[in-house]
N, CA and C atoms as a LAMMPS dump frame, in Angstrom:
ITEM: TIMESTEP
0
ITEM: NUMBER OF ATOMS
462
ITEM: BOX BOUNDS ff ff ff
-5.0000000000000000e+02 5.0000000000000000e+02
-5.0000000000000000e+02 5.0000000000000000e+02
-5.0000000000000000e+02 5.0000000000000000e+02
ITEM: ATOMS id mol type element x y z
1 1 1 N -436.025 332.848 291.257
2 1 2 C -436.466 332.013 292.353
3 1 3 C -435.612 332.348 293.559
4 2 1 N -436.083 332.657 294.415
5 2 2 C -435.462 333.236 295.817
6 2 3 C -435.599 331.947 297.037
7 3 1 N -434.814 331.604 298.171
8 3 2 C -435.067 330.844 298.843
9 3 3 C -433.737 331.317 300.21
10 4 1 N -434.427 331.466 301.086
11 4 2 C -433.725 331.285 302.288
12 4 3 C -433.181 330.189 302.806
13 5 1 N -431.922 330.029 303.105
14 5 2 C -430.933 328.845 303.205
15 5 3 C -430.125 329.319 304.519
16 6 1 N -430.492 328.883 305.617
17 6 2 C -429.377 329.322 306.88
18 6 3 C -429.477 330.77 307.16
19 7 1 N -430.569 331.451 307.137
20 7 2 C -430.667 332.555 307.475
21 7 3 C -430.112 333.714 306.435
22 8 1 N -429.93 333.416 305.128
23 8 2 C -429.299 334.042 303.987
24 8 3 C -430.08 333.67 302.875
25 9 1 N -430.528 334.385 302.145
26 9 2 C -431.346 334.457 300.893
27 9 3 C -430.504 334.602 299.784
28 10 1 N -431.171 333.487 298.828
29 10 2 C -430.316 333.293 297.51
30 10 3 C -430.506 333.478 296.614
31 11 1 N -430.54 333.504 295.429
32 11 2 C -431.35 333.929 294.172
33 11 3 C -430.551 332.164 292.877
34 12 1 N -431.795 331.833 292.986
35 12 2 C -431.28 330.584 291.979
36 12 3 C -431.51 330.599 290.752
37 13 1 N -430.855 330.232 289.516
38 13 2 C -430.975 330.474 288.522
39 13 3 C -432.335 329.246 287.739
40 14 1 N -433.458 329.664 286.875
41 14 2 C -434.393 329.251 286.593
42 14 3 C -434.194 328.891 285.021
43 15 1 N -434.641 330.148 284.608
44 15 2 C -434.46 329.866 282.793
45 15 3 C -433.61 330.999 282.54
46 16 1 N -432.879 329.751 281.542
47 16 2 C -431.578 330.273 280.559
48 16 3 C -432.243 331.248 279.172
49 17 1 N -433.083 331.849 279.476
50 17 2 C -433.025 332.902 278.433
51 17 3 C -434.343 333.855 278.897
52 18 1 N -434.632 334.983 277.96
53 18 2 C -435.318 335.918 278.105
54 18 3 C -436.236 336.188 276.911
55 19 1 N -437.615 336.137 277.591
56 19 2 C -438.597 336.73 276.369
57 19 3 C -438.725 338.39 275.892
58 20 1 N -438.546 338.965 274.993
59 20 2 C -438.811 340.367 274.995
60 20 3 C -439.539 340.6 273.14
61 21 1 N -439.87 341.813 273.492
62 21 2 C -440.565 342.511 272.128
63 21 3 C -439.853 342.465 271.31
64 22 1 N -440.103 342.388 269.922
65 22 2 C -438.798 342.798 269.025
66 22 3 C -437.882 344.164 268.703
67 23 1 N -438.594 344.709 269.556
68 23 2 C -438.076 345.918 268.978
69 23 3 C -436.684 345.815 270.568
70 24 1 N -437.14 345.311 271.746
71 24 2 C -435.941 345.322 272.412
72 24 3 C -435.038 344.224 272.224
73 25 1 N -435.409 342.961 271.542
74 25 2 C -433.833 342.185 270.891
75 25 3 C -433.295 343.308 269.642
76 26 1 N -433.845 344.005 269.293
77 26 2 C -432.85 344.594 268.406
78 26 3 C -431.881 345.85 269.005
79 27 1 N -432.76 346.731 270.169
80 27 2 C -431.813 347.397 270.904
81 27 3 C -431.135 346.854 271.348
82 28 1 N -431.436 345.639 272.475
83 28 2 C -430.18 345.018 272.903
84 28 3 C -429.145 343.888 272.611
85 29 1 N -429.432 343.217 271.521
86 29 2 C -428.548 342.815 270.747
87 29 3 C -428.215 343.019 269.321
88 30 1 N -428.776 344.248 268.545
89 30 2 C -428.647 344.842 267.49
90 30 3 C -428.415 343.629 266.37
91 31 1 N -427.933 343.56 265.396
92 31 2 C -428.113 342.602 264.486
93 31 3 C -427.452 341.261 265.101
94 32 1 N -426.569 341.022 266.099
95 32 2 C -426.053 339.684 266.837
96 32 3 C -426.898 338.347 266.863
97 33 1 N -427.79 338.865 266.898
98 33 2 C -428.92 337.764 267.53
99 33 3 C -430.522 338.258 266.752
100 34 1 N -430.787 336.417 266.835
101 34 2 C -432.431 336.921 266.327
102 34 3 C -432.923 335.944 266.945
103 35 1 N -434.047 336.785 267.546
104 35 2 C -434.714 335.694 268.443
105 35 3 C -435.818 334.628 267.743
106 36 1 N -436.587 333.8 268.749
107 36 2 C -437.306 332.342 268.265
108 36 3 C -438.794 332.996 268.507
109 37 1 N -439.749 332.83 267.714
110 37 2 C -441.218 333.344 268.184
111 37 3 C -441.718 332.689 269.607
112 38 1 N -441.674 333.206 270.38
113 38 2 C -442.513 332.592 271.709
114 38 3 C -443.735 331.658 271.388
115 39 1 N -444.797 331.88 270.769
116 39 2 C -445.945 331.728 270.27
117 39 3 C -447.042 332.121 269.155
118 40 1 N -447.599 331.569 268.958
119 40 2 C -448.54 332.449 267.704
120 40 3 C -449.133 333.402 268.026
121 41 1 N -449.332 333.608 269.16
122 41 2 C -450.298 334.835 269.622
123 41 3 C -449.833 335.974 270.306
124 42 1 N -448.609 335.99 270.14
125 42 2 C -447.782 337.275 270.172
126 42 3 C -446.641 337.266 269.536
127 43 1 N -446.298 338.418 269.927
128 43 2 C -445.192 338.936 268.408
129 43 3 C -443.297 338.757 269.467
130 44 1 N -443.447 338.421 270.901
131 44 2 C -442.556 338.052 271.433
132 44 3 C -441.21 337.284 270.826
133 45 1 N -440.338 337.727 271.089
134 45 2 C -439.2 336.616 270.539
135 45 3 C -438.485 335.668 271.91
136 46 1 N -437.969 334.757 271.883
137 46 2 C -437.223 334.025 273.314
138 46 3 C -435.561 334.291 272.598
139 47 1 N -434.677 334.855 273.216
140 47 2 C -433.307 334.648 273.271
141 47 3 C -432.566 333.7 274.032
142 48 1 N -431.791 332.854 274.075
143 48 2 C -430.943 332.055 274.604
144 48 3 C -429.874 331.801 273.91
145 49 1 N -428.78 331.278 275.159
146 49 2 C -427.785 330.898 274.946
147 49 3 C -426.317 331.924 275.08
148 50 1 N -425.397 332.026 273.979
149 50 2 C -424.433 332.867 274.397
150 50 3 C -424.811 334.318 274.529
151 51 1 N -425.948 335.164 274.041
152 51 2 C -425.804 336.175 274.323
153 51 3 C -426.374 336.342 275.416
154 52 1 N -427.601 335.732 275.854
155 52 2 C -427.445 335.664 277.451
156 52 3 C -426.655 335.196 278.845
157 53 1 N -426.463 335.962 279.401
158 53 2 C -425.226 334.626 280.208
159 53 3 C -426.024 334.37 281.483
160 54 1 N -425.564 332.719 282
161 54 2 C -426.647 332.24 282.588
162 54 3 C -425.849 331.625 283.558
163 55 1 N -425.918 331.771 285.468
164 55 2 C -425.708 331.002 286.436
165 55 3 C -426.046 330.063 286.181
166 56 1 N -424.693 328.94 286.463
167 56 2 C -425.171 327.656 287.069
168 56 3 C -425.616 327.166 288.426
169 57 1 N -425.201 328.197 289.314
170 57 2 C -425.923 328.147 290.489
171 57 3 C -426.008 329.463 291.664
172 58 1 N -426.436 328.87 292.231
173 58 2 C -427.078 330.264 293.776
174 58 3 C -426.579 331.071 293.849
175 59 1 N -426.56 332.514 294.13
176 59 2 C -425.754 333.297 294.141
177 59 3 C -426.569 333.741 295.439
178 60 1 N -425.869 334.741 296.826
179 60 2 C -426.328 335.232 297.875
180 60 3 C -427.122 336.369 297.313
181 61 1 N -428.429 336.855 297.782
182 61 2 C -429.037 337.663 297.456
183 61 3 C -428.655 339.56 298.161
184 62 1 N -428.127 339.916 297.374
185 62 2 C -427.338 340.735 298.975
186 62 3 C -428.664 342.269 298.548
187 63 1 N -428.891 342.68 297.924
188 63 2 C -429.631 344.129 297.559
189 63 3 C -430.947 343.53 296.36
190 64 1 N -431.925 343.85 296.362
191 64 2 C -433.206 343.653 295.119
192 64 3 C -433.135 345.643 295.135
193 65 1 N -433.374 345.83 293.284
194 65 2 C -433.587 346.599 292.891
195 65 3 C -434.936 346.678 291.794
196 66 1 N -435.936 347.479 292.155
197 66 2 C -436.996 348.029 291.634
198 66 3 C -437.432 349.278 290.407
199 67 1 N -437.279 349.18 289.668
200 67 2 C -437.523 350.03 288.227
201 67 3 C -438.169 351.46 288.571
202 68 1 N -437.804 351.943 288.82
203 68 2 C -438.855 353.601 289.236
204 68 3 C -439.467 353.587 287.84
205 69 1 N -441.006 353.861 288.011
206 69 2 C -441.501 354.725 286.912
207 69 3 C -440.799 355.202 285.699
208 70 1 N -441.203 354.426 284.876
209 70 2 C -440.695 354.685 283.418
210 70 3 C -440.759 356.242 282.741
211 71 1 N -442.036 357.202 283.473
212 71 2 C -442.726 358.387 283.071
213 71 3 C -441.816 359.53 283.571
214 72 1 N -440.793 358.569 284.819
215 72 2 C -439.583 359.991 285.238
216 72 3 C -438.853 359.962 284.759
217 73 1 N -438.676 361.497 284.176
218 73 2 C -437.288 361.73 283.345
219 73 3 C -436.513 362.205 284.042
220 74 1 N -435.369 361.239 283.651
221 74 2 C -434.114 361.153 284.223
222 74 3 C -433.154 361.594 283.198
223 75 1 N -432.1 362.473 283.54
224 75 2 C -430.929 362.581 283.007
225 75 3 C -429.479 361.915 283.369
226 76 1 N -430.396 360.915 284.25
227 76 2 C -428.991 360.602 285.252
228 76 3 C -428.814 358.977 285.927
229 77 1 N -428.471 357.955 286.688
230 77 2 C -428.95 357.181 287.36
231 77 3 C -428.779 357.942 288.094
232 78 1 N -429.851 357.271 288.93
233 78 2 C -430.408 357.369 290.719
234 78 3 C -430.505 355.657 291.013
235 79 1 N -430.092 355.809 292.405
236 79 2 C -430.149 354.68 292.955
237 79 3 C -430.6 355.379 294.754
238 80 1 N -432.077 355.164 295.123
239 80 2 C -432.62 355.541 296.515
240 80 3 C -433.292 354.535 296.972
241 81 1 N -432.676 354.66 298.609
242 81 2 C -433.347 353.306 300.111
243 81 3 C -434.661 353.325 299.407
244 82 1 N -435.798 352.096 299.347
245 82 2 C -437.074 352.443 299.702
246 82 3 C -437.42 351.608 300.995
247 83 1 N -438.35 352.444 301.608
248 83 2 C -438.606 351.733 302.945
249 83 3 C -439.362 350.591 303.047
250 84 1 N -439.359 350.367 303.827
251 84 2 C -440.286 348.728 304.15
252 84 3 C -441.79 348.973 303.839
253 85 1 N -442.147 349.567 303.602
254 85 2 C -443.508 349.821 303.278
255 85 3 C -443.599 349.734 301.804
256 86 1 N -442.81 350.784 300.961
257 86 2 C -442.348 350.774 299.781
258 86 3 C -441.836 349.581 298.934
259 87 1 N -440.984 348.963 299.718
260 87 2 C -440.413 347.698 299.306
261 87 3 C -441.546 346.112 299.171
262 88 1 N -441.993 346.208 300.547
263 88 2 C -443.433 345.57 300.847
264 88 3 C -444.247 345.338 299.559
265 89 1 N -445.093 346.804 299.35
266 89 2 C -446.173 346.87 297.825
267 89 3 C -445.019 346.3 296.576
268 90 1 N -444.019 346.677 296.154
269 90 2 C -443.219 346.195 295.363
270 90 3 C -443.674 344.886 294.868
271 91 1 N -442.789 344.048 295.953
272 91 2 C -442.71 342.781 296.058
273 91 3 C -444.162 342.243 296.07
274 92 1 N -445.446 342.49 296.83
275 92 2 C -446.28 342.119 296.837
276 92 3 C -446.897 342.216 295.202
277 93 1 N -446.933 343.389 293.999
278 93 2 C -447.144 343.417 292.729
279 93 3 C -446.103 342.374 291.911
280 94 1 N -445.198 341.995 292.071
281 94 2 C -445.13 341.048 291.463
282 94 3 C -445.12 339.799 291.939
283 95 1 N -445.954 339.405 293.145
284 95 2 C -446.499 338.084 293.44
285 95 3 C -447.854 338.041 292.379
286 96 1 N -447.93 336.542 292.122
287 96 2 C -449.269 336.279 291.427
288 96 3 C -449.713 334.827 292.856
289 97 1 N -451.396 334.914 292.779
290 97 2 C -452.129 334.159 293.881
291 97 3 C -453.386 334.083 293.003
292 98 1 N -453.514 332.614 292.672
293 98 2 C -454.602 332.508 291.905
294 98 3 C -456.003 332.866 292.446
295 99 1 N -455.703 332.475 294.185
296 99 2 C -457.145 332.684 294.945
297 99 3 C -456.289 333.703 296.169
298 100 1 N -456.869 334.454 295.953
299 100 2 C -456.653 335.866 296.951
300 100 3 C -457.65 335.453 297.787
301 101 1 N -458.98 334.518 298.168
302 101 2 C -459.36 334.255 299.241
303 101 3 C -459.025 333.673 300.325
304 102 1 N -457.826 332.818 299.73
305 102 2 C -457.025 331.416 300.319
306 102 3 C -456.112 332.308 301.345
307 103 1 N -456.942 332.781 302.505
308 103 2 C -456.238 333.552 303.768
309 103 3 C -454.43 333.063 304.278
310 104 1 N -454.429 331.383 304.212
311 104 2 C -453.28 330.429 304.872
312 104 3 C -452.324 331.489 303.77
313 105 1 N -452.491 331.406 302.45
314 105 2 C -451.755 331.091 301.342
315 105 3 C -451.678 332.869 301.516
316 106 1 N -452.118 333.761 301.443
317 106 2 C -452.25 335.094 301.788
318 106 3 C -450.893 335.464 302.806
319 107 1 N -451.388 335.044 304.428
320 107 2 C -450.384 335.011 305.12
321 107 3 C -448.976 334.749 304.836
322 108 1 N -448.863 333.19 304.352
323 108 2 C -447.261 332.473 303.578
324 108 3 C -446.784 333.71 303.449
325 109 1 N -447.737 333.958 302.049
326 109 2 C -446.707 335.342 301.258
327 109 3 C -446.093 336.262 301.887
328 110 1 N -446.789 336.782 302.902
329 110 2 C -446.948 338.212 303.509
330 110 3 C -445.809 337.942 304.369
331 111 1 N -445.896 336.592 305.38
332 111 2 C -444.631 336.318 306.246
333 111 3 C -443.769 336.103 305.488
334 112 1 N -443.099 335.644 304.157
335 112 2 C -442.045 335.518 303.14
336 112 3 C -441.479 336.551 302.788
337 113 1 N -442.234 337.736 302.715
338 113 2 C -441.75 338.876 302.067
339 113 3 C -441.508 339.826 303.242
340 114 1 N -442.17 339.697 304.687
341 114 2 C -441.294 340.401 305.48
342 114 3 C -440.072 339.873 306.025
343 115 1 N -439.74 338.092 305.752
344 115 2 C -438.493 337.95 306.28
345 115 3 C -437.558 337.941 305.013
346 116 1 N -437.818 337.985 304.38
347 116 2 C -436.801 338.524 303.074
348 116 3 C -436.441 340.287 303.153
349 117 1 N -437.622 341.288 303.486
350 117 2 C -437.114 342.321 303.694
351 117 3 C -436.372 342.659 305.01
352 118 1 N -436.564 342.043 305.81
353 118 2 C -435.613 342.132 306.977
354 118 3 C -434.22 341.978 306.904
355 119 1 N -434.001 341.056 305.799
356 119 2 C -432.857 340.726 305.302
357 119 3 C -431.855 340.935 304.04
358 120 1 N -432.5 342.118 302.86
359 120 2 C -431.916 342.545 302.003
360 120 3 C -432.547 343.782 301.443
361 121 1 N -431.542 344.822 301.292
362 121 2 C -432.103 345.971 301.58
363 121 3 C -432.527 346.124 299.876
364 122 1 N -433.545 347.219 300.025
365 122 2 C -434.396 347.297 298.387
366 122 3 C -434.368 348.984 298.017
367 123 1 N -433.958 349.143 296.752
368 123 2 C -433.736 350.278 296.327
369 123 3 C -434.389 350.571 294.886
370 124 1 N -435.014 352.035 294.927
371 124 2 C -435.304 352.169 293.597
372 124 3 C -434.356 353.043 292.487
373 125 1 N -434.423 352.081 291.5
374 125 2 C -433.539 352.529 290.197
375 125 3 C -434.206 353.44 288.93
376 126 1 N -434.082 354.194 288.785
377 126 2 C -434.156 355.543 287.697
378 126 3 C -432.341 355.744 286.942
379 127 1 N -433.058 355.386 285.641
380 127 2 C -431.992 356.302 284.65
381 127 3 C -432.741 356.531 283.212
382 128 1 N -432.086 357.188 282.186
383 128 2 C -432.362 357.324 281.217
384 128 3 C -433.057 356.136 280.353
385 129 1 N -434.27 355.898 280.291
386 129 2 C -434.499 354.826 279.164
387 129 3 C -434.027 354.77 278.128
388 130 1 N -432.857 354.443 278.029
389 130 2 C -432.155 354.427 276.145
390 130 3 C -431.195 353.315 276.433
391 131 1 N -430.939 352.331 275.174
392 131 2 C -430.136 351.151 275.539
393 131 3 C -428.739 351.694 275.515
394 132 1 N -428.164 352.834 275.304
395 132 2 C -427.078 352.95 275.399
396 132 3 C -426.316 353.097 276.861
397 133 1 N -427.689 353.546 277.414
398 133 2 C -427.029 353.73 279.219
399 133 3 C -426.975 352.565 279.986
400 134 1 N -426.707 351.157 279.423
401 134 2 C -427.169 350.315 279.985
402 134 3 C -425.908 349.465 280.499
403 135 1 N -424.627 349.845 279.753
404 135 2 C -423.534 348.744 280.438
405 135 3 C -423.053 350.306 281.545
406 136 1 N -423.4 351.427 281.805
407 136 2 C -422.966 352.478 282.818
408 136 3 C -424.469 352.081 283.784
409 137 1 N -425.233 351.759 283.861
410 137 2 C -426.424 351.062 284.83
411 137 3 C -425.921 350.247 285.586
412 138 1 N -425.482 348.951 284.551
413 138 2 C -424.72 348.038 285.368
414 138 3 C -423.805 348.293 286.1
415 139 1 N -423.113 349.2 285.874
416 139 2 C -421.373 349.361 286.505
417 139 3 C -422.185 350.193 287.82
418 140 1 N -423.287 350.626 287.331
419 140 2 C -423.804 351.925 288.863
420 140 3 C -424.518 350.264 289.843
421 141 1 N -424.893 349.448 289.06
422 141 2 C -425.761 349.014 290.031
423 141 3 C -424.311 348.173 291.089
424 142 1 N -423.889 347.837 289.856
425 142 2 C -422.32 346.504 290.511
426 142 3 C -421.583 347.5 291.638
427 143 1 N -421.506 349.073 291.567
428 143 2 C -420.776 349.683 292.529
429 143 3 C -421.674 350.056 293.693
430 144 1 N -422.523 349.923 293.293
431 144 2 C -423.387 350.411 294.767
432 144 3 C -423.454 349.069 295.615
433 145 1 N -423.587 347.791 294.848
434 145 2 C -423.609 346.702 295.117
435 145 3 C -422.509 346.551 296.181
436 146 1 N -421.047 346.572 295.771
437 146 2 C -420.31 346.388 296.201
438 146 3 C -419.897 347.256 297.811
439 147 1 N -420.52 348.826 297.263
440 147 2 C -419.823 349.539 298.552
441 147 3 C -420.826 349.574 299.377
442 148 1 N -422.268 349.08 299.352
443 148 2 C -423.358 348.808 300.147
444 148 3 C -424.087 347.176 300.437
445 149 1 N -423.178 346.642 300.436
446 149 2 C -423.445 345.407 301.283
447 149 3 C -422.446 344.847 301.982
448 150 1 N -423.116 344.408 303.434
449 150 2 C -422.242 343.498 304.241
450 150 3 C -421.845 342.378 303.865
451 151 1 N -420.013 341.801 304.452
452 151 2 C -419.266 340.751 303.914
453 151 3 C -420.041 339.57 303.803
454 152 1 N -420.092 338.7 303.117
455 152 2 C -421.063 336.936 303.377
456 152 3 C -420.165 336.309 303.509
457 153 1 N -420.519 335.384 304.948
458 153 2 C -419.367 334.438 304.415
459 153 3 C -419.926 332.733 303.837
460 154 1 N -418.461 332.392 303.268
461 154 2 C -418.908 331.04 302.245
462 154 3 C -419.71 330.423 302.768
């Protein structure tokens, strides 16, 4: 959940856990954890609690990062600008709008997502799909994080 607060965009914390396939609670928490069936009509599991770790509150939104294509093989992370156009379609695919006729409700979006991109820059991420590259992902995303965003203050 994202929300602009004083001219600074935040990212608030929603739900304390994560739905995934079984086959990725077992990559990513290998025998540690077993997840809860989501429902009868899929094979989903829900994880919560300590192996997820969960904000208790807002954090400044400083960079959004976007999944490049699963189909490029990568030997490596990449972390590249995408432009406002790029960033734009992004964000617009994972909006859901029950009535795409509802023009008012059309607009909202469209003005939401250009003053959010005005304000935090969006990059696409490529690395190796394998769970082992995944705490060196983090450390790539946390350092780019760090040496590519401006100071916030409290």
């Amino acid at each position: 959940l994202l929300r602009e607060d004083n001219h600074q965009w935040r990212a608030f914390p929603y739900y304390s856990g994560v739905r995934l396939w079984p086959n990725n609670v077992a990559g990513l928490f290998a025998d540690t954890v077993s997840g809860v069936t989501v429902a009868h009509y899929t094979s989903k599991q829900r994880v919560s609690g300590t192996p997820v770790p969960f904000a208790s509150d807002s954090q400044p939104l400083r960079q959004l990062f976007f999944l490049g294509p699963a189909e490029v093989v990568s030997d490596d992370i990449s972390i590249k600008p995408l432009s406002y156009r790029e960033a734009f379609i992004e964000l617009v695919k994972m909006n859901f709008l029950l009535d795409i006729q509802q023009k008012t409700l059309l607009k909202r979006q469209f003005n939401t997502i250009d003053q959010l991109l005005t304000s935090v820059a969006c990059f696409e991420l490529n690395y190796p799909r394998d769970y082992h590259w995944l705490p060196t992902v983090r450390a790539a995303i946390l350092g780019h994080v760090a040496t590519n965003s401006p100071a916030l203050a409290d």
